[in-house]
Structures are given as C-alpha cells and as structure tokens.
C-alpha positions in Angstrom: 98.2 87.5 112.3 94.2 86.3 113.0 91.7 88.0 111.9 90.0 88.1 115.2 93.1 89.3 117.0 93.7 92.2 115.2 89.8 93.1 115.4 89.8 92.3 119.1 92.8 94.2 119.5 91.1 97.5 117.3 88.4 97.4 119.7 90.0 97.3 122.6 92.1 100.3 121.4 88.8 102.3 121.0 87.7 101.4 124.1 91.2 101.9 125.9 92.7 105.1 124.1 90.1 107.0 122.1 87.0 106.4 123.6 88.5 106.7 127.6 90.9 109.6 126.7 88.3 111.3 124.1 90.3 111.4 122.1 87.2 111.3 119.6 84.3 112.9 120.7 82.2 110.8 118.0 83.4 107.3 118.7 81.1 106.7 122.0 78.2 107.4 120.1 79.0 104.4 117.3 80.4 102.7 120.0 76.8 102.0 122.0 74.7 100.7 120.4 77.9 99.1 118.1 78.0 100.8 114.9 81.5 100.3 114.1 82.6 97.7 111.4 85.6 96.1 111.6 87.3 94.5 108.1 90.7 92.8 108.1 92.0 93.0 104.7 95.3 91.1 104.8 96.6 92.0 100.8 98.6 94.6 99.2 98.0 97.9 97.8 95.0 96.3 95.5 93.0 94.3 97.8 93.2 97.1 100.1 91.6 99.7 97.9 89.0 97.3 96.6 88.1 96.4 100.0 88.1 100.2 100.8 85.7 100.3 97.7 83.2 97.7 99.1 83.1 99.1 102.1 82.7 102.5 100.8 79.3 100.7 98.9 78.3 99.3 102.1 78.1 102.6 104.0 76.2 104.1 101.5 73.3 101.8 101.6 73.6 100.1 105.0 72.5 102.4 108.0 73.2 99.7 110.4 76.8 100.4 110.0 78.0 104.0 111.2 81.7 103.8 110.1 84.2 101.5 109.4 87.7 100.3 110.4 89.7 99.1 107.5 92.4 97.1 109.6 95.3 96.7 107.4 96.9 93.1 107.8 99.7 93.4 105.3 103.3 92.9 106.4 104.4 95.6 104.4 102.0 98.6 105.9 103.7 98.1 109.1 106.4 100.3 107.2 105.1 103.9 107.8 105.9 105.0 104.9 104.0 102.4 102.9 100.9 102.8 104.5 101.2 106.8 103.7 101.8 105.5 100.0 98.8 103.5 99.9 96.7 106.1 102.1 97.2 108.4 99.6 95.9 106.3 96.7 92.6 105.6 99.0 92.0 109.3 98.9 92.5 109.6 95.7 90.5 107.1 94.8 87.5 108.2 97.1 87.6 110.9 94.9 87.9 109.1 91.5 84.8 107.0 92.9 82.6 110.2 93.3 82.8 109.7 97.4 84.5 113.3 97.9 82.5 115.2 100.2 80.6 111.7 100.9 83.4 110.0 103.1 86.4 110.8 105.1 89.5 108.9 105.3 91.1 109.2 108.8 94.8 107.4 109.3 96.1 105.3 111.8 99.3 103.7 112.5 101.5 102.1 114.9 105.1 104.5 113.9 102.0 107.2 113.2 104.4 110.8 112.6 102.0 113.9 112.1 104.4 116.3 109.7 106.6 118.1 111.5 106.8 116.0 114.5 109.6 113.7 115.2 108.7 109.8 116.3 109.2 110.8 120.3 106.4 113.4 120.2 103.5 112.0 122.8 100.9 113.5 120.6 101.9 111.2 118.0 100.0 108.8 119.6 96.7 110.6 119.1 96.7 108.9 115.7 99.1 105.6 117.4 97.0 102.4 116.6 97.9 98.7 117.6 97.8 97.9 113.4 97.9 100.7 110.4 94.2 101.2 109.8 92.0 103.5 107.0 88.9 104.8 109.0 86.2 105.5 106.8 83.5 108.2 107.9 80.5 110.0 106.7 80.8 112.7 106.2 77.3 114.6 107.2 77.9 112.5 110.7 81.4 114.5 111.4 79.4 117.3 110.2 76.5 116.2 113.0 78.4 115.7 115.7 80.5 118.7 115.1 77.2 121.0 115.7 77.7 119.8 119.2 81.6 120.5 119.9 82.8 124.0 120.2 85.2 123.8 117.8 87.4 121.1 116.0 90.6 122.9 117.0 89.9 122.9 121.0 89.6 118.9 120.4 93.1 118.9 118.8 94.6 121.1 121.4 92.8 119.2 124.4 94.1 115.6 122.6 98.0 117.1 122.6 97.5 118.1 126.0 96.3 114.8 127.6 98.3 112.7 125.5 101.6 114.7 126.6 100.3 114.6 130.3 99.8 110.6 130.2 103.3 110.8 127.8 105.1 108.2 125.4 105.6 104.9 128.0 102.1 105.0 129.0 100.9 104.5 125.5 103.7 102.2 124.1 103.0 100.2 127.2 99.1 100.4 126.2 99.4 99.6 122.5 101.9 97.1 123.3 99.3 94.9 125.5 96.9 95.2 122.7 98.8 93.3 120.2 99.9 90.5 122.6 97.4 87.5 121.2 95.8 85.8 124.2 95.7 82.4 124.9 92.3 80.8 123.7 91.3 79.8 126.9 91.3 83.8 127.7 89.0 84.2 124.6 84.9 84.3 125.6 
C-alpha cells in the first residue's frame, strides 16, 4: 500500500468520521491550522516502536506538531489481535522511555472490538479506522481541552449514541470508500 494513500485516506477519516461526527472534541482544533502528523511505518513490531520512539522525540521538542498518527502499514496488524500485541508493547515502552504521564497512546483499527463488545456493535466503530493506527497525544493538551468539556464520560455516551443512530452499513460503507486508492488523475 502507498504511502500517500494510507495518509490521504487517515485524513480523510478525520475529516469524515471524527471530526464531522465529534467524535473527538480535540481533533478540530489540530485540525485548523494542521497540526496533525501523519507517519507510515510499513515494518513489524520493531520498526514500529522505534518509529513510535522518534516520534515520541519529535513531540517533545517540536511545537509545530500537536499530535501524531502512527499509521501502521504492516500486513500483519491488519490482524486485530496483532496490533493489540504490539499496542501493548508501545505502552509499555512509553513508559520504559520516561513518557508516562507525558504522552497518550490512543488505538485504532479497522476489526477495532472495545472488551466486551462483539464485532457487530455500531460503537465499535468509534475507534474503526481505514488502517490500524497508534495516536500519540500530549498529554497536558487532553488535559487542556478537557477544562472545556463537561465531562469525558458524556463524550463517550454521546459517541455510542450517534454512532448507533448512523449504525454499522453507514460506516463500513464510509471506511470502505476511504481505502479505495484513486486513480492519479483524481489526485491534486
């Protein structure tokens, strides 16, 4: 898969899904102006978290750069299961790197489950992504924008609600689109 495809097609799903349904409150303010950095890293488990590294690095000394997208090009993280395996070395080594408290880790996944749920739950795709990808967050910005919202719980309930009004088809249609390459004549 390109590079610029799987970018193209992350942006389009923050514009489409979590941006237009607010699903994240946040993301329209990294949004505009763009703050958001998108980084393909198309290797295994190691690449991954070495990338995560560097971009952990970058974050702390680049203010330019509000969060970034970690899109995961790997053929093997399209298993679910996988990904969680190598998620849950990124947060363990978030901490190992001192970035505990620093950064967040926030999931996404095309077959994203939350625990609990089975895969035809609609608010499954709160968390449903064209391609698995690690968002990395500061911390002291979820803490900023948080100041502003009522309460982190109301956003949860408000994202079930609205993504079990629009239900499942809507989304797989959605999410489907995105990953369709265009033709290069479409591209600007």
């Amino acid at each position: 898969m390109q590079t610029t495809h799987l970018i193209e097609a992350t942006m389009q799903w923050v514009d489409d899904i979590v941006i237009s349904h607010n699903f994240c409150p946040f993301a329209r303010h990294v949004r505009t102006p763009n703050k958001i950095r998108c980084t393909v890293e198309h290797g295994e488990a190691g690449d991954i978290i070495e990338t995560l590294f560097n971009e952990a690095k970058l974050l702390s000394v680049s203010e330019e750069v509000a969060t970034t997208l970690l899109i995961l090009g790997s053929p093997a993280l399209v298993n679910f299961d996988e990904y969680l395996d190598v998620l849950a070395i990124a947060e363990r080594m978030l901490q190992e790197w001192g970035y505990a408290g620093i950064y967040q880790l926030a999931s996404f996944h095309p077959h994203y489950v939350f625990d609990g749920n089975s895969d035809a739950d609609a608010d499954n795709y709160t968390n449903r992504s064209p391609y698995p990808i690690f968002h990395l967050i500061r911390e002291d910005d979820i803490s900023r924008y948080m100041k502003n919202e009522d309460d982190a719980e109301k956003i949860f309930q408000q994202n079930i609600e609205r993504a079990e009004a629009l239900g499942c088809p809507y989304f797989e249609a959605k999410l489907l689109e995105m990953k369709k390459e265009k033709p290069k004549s479409e591209i600007n």
